[in-house]
Each structure stands twice: as C-alpha cells, then as structure tokens.
Biopython code that builds the backbone (N, CA, C, O; Angstrom):
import numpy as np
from Bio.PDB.StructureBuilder import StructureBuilder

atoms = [
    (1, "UNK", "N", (-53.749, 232.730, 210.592)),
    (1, "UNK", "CA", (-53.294, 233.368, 209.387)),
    (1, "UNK", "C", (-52.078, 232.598, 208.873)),
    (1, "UNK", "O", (-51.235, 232.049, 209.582)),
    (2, "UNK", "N", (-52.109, 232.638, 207.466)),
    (2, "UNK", "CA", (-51.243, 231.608, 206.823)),
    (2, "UNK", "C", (-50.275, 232.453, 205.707)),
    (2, "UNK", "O", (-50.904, 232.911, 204.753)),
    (3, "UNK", "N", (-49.275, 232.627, 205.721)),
    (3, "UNK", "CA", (-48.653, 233.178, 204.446)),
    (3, "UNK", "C", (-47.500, 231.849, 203.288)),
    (3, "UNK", "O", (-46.962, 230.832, 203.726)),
    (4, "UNK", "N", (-47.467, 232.177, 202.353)),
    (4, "UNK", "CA", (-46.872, 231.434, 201.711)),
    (4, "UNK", "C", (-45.850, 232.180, 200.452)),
    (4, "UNK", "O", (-46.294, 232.973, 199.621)),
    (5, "UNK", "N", (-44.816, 231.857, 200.510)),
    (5, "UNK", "CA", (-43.998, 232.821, 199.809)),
    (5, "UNK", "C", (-44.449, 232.608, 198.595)),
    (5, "UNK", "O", (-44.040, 233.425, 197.770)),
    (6, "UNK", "N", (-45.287, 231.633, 198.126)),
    (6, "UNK", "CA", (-45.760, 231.347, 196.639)),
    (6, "UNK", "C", (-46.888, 232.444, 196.474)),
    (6, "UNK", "O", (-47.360, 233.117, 197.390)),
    (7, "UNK", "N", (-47.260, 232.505, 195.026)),
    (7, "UNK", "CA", (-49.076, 232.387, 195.165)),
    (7, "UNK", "C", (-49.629, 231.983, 194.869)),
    (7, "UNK", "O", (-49.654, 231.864, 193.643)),
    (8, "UNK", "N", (-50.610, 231.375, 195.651)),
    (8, "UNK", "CA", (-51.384, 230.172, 195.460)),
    (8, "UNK", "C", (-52.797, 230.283, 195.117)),
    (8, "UNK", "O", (-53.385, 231.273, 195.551)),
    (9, "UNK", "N", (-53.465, 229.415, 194.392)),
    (9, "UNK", "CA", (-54.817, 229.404, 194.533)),
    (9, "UNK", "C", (-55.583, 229.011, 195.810)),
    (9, "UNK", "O", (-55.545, 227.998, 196.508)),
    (10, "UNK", "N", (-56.219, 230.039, 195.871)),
    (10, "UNK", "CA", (-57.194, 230.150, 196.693)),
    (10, "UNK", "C", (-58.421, 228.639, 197.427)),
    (10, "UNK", "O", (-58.720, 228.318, 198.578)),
    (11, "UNK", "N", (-58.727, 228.203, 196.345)),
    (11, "UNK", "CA", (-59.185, 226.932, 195.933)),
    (11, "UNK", "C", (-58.253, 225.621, 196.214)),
    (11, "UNK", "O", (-58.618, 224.508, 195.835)),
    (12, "UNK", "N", (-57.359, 225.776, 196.717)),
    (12, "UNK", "CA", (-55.974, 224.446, 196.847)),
    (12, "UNK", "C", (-56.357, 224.865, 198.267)),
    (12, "UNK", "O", (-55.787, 223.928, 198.827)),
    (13, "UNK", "N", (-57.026, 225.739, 199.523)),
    (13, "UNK", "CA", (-56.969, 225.603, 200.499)),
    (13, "UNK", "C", (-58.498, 225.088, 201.253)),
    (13, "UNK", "O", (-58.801, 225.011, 202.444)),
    (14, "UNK", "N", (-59.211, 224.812, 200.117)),
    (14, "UNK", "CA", (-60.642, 224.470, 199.876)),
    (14, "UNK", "C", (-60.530, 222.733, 200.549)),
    (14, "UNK", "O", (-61.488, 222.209, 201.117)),
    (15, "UNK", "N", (-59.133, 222.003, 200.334)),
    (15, "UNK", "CA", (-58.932, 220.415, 200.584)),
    (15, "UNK", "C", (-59.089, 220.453, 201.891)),
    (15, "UNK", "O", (-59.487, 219.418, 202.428)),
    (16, "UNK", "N", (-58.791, 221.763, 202.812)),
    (16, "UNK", "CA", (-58.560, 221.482, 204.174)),
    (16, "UNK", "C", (-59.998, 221.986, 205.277)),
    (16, "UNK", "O", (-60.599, 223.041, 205.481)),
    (17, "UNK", "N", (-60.127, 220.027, 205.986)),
    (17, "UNK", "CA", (-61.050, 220.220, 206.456)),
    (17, "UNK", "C", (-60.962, 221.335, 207.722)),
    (17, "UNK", "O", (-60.026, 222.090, 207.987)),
    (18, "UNK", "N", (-62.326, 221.168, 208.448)),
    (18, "UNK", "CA", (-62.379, 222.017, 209.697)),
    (18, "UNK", "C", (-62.271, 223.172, 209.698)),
    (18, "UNK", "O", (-62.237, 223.795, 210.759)),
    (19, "UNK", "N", (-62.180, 223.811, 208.424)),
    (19, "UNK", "CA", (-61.595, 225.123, 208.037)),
    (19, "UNK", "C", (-63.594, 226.149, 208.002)),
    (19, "UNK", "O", (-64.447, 226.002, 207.127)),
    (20, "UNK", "N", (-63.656, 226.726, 208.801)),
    (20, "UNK", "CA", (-65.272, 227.034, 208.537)),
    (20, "UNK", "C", (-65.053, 228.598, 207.351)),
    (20, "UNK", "O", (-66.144, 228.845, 206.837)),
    (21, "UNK", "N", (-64.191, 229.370, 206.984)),
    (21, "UNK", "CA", (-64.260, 230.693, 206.417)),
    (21, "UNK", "C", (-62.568, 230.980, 205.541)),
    (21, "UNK", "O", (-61.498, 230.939, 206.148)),
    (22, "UNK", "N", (-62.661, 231.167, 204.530)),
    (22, "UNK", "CA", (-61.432, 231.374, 204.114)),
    (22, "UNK", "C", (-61.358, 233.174, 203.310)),
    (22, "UNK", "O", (-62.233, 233.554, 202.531)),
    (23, "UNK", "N", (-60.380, 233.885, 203.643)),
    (23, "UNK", "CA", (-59.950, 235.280, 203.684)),
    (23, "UNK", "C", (-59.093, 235.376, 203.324)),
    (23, "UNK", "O", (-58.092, 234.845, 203.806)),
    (24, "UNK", "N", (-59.118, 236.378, 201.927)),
    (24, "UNK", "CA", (-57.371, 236.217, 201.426)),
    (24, "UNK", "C", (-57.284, 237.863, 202.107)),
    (24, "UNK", "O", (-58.115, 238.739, 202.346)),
    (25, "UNK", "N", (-55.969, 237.739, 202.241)),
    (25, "UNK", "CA", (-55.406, 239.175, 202.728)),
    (25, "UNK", "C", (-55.156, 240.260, 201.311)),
    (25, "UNK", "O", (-55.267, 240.175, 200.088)),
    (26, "UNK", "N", (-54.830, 241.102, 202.139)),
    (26, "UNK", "CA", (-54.811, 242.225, 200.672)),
    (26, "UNK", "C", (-53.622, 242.103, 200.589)),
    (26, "UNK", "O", (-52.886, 242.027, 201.573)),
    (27, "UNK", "N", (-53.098, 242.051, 198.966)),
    (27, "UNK", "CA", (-51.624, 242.130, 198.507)),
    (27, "UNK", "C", (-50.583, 242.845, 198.755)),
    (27, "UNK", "O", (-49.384, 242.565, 198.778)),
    (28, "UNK", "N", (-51.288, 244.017, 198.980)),
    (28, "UNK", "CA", (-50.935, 245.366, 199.116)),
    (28, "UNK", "C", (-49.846, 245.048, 200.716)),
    (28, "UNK", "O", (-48.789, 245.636, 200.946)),
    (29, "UNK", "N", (-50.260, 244.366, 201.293)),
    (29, "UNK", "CA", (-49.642, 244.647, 202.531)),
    (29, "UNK", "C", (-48.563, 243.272, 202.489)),
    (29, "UNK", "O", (-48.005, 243.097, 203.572)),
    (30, "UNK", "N", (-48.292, 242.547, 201.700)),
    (30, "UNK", "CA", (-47.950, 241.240, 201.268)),
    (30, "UNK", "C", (-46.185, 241.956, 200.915)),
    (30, "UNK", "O", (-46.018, 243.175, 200.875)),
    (31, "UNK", "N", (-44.999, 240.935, 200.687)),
    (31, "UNK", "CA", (-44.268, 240.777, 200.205)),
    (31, "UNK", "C", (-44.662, 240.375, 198.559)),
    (31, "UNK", "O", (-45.459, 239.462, 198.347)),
    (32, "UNK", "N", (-44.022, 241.150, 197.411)),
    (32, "UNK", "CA", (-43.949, 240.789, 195.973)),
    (32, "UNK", "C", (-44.349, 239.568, 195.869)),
    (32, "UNK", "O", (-43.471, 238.877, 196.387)),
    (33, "UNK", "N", (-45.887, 238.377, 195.167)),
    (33, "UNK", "CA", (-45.275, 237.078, 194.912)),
    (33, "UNK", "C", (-46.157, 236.515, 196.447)),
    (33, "UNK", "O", (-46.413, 235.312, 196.508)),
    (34, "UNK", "N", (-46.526, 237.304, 197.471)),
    (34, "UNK", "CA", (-46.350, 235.812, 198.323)),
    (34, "UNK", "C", (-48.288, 235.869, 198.056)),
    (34, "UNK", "O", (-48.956, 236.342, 197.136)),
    (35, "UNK", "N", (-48.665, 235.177, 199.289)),
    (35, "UNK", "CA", (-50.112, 235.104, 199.229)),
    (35, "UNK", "C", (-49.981, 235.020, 200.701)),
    (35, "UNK", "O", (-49.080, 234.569, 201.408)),
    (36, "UNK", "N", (-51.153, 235.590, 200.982)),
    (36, "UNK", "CA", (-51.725, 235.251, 202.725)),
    (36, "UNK", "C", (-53.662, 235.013, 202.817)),
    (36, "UNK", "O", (-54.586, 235.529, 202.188)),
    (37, "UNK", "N", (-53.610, 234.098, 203.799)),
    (37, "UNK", "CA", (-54.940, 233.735, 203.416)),
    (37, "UNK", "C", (-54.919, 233.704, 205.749)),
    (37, "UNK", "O", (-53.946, 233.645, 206.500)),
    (38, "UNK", "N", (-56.260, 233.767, 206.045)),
    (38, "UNK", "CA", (-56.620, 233.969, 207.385)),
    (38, "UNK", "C", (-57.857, 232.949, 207.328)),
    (38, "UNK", "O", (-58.694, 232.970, 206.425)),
    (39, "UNK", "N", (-57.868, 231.918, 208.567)),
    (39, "UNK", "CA", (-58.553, 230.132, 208.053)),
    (39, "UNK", "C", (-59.117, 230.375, 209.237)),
    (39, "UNK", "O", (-58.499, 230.205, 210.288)),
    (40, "UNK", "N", (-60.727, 230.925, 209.169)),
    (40, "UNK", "CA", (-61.043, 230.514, 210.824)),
    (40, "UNK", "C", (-61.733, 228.762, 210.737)),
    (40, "UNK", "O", (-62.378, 228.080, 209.941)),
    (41, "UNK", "N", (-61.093, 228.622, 212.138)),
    (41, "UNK", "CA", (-61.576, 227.153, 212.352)),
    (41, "UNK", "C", (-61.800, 226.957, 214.123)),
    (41, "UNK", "O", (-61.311, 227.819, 214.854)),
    (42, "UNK", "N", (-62.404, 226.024, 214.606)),
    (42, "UNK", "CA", (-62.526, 225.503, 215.622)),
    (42, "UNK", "C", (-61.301, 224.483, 215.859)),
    (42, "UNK", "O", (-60.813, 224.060, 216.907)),
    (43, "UNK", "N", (-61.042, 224.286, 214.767)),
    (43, "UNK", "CA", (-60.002, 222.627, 215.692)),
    (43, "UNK", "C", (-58.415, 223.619, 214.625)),
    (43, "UNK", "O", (-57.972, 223.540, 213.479)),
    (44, "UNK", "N", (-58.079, 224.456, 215.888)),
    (44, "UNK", "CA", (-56.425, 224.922, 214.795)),
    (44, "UNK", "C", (-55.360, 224.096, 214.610)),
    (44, "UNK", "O", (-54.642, 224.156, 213.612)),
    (45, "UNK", "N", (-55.173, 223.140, 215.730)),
    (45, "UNK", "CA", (-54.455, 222.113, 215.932)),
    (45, "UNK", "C", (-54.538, 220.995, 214.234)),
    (45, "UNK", "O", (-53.581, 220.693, 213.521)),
    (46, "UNK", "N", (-55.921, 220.643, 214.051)),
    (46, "UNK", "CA", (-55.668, 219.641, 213.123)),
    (46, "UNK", "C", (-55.419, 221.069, 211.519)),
    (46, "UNK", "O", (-54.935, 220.476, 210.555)),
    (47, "UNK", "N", (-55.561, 221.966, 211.338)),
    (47, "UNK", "CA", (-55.761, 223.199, 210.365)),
    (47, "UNK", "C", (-54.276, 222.868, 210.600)),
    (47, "UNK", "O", (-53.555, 222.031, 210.057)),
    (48, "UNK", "N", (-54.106, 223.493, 211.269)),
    (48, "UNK", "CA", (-52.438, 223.594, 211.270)),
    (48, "UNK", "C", (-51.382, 222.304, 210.245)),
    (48, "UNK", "O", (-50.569, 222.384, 209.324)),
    (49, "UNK", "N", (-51.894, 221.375, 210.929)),
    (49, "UNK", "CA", (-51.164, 220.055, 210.182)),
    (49, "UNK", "C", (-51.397, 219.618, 208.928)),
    (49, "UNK", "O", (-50.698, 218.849, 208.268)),
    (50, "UNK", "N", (-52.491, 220.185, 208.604)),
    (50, "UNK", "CA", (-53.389, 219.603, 207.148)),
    (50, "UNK", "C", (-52.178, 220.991, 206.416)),
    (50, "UNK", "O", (-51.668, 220.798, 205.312)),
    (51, "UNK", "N", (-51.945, 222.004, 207.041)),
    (51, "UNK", "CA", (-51.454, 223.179, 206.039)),
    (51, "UNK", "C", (-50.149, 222.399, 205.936)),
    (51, "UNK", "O", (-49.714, 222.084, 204.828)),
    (52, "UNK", "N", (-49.624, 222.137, 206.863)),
    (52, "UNK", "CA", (-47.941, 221.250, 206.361)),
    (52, "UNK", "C", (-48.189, 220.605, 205.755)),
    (52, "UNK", "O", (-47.575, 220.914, 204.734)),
    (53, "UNK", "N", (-49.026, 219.327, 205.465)),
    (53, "UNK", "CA", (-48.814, 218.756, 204.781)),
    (53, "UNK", "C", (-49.432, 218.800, 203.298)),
    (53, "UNK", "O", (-49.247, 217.934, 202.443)),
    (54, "UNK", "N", (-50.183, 219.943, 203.152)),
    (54, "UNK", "CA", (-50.231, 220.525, 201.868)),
    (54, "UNK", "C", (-49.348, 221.157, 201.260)),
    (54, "UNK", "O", (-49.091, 220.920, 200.080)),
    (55, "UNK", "N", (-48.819, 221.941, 201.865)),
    (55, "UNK", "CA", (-47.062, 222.667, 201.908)),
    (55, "UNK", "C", (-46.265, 221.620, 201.762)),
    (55, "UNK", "O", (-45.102, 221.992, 201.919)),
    (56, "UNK", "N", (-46.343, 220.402, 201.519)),
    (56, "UNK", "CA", (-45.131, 219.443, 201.279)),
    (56, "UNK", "C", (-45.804, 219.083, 200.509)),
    (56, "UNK", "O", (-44.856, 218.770, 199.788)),
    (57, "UNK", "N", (-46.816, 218.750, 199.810)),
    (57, "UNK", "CA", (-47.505, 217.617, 198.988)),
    (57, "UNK", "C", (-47.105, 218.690, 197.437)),
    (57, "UNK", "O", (-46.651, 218.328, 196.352)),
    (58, "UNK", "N", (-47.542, 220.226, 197.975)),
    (58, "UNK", "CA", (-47.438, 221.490, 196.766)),
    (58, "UNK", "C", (-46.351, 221.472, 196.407)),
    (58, "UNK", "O", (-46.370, 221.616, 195.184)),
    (59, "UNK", "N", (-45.342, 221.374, 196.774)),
    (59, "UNK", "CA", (-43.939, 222.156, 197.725)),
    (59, "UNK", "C", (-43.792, 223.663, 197.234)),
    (59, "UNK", "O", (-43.308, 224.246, 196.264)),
    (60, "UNK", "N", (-44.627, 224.070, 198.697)),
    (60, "UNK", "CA", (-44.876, 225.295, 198.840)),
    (60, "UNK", "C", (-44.074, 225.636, 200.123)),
    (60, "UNK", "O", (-43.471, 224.715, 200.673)),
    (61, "UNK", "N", (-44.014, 227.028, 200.703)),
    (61, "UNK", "CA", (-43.288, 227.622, 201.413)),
    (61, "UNK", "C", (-44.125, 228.649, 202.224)),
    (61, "UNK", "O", (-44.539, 229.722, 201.785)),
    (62, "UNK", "N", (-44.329, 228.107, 203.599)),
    (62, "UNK", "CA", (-44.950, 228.780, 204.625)),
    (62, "UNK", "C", (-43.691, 229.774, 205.423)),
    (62, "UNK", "O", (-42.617, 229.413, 205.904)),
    (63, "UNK", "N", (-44.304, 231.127, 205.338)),
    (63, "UNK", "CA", (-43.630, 231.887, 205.491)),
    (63, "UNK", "C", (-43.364, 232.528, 206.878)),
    (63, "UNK", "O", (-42.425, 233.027, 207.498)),
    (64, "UNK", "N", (-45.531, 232.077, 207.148)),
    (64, "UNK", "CA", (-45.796, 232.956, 208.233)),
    (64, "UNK", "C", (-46.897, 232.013, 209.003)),
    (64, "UNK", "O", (-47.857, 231.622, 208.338)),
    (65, "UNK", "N", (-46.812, 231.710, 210.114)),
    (65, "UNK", "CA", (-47.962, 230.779, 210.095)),
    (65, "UNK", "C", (-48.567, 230.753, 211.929)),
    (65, "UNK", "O", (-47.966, 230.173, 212.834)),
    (66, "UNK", "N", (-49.811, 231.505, 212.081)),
    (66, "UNK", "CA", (-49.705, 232.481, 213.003)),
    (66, "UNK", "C", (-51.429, 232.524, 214.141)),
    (66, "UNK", "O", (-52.266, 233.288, 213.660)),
    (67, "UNK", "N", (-51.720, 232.053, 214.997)),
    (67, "UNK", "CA", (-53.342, 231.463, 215.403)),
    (67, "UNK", "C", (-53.644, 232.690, 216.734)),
    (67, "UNK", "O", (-53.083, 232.875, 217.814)),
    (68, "UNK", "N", (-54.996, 233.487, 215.927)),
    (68, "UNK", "CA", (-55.122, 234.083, 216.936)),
    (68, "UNK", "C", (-56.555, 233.704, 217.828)),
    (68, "UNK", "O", (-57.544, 233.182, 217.315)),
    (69, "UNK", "N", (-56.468, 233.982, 218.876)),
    (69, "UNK", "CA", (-57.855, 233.604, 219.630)),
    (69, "UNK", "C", (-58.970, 234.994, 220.076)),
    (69, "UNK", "O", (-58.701, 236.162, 220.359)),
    (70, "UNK", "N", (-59.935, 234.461, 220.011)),
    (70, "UNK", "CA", (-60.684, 235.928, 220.566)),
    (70, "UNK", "C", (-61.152, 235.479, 221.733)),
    (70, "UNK", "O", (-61.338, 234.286, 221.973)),
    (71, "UNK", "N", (-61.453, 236.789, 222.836)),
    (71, "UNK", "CA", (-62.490, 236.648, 223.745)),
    (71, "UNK", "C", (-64.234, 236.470, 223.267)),
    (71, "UNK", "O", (-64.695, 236.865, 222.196)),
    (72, "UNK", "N", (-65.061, 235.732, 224.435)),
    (72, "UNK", "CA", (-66.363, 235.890, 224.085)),
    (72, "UNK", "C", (-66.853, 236.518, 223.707)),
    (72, "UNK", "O", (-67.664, 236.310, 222.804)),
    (73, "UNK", "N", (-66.468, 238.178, 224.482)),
    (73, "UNK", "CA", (-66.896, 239.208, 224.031)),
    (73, "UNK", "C", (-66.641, 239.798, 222.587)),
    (73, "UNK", "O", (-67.585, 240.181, 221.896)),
    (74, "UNK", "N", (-65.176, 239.865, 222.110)),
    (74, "UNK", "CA", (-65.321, 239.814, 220.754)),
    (74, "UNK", "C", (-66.042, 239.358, 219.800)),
    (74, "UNK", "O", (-66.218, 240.017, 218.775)),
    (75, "UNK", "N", (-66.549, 238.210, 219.980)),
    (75, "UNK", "CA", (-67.144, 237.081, 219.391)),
    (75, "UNK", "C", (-68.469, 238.070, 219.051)),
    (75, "UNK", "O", (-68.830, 238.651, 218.028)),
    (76, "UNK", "N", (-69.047, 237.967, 220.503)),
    (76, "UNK", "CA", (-70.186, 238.164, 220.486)),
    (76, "UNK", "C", (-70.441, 240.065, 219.579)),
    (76, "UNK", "O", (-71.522, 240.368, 219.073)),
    (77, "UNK", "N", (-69.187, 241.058, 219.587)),
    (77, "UNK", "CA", (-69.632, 242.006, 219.194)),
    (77, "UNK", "C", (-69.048, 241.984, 217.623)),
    (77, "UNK", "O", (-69.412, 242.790, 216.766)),
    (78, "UNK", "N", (-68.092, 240.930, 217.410)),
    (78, "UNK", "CA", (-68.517, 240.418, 215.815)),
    (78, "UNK", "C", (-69.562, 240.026, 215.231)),
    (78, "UNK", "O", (-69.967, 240.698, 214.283)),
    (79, "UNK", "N", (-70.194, 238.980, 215.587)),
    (79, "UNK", "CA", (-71.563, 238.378, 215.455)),
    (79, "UNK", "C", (-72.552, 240.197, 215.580)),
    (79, "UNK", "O", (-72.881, 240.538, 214.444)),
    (80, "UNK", "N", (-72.833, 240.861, 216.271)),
    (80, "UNK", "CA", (-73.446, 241.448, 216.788)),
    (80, "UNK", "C", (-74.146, 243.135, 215.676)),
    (80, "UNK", "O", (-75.113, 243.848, 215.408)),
    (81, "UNK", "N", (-72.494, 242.824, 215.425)),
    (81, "UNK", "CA", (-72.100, 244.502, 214.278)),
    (81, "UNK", "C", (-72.732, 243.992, 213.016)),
    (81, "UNK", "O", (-72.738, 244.692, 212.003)),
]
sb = StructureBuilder()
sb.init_structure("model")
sb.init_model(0)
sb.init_chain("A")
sb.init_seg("    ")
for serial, (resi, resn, name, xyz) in enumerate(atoms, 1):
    if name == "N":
        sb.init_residue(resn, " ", resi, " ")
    sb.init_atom(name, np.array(xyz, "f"), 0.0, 1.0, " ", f" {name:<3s}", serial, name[0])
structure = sb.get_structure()
C-alpha cells in the first residue's frame, strides 16, 4: 500500500512494472488531498523502487509506504470466495 500526500492519477501508476492489480483506497478514510492506492505484485522489492523513483521524477510525496504478505491459506481462501 502506497499513500501520497498529492492526488494523483491513477494511470501515472500504470508505468510501474511487476505491478499485477492496482486498488485505489477509499477517500473517505484518506487525509484531505492525499491518494492511496494498494499494488499487488510478486517482486515488492523492484515495486518499491520504481515508486521512488516516480515520486522524484513527479515530485510527489510518499506519505505512507507499507508491504503486506499473506499466508497460503489466505491466498487460497481469496482465490476460493
């Protein structure tokens, strides 16, 4: 999960590879102004770096920047539901 004190288009996070699903968060739960978007990927390591250096290329402002992992089992009763 990614927050950015800006708000951004949605579509400016479209450049970053490895990224398999993009999720904007609801505003509602947001600070005035910012944006949050949730990037599932397999490789977070290179996600991660591609977001800095979009955040410097924009000059944008990462607020929140945050990788969660699931168990198999989650997986599998996501996939499942």
């Amino acid at each position: 999960m990614v927050q950015f004190k800006e708000s951004i288009d949605a579509a400016l996070l479209n450049q970053i590879s490895n990224v398999d699903k993009i999720e904007q968060l609801q505003t509602t739960n947001l600070p005035t102004g910012q944006a949050g978007y949730k990037l599932q990927t397999t490789n977070p390591e290179s996600v991660r770096r591609q977001l800095l250096e979009l955040s410097l290329q924009h000059n944008l402002n990462i607020v929140s920047l945050q990788s969660e992992n699931y168990s198999l089992e989650e997986v599998f009763r996501n996939l499942t539901n």
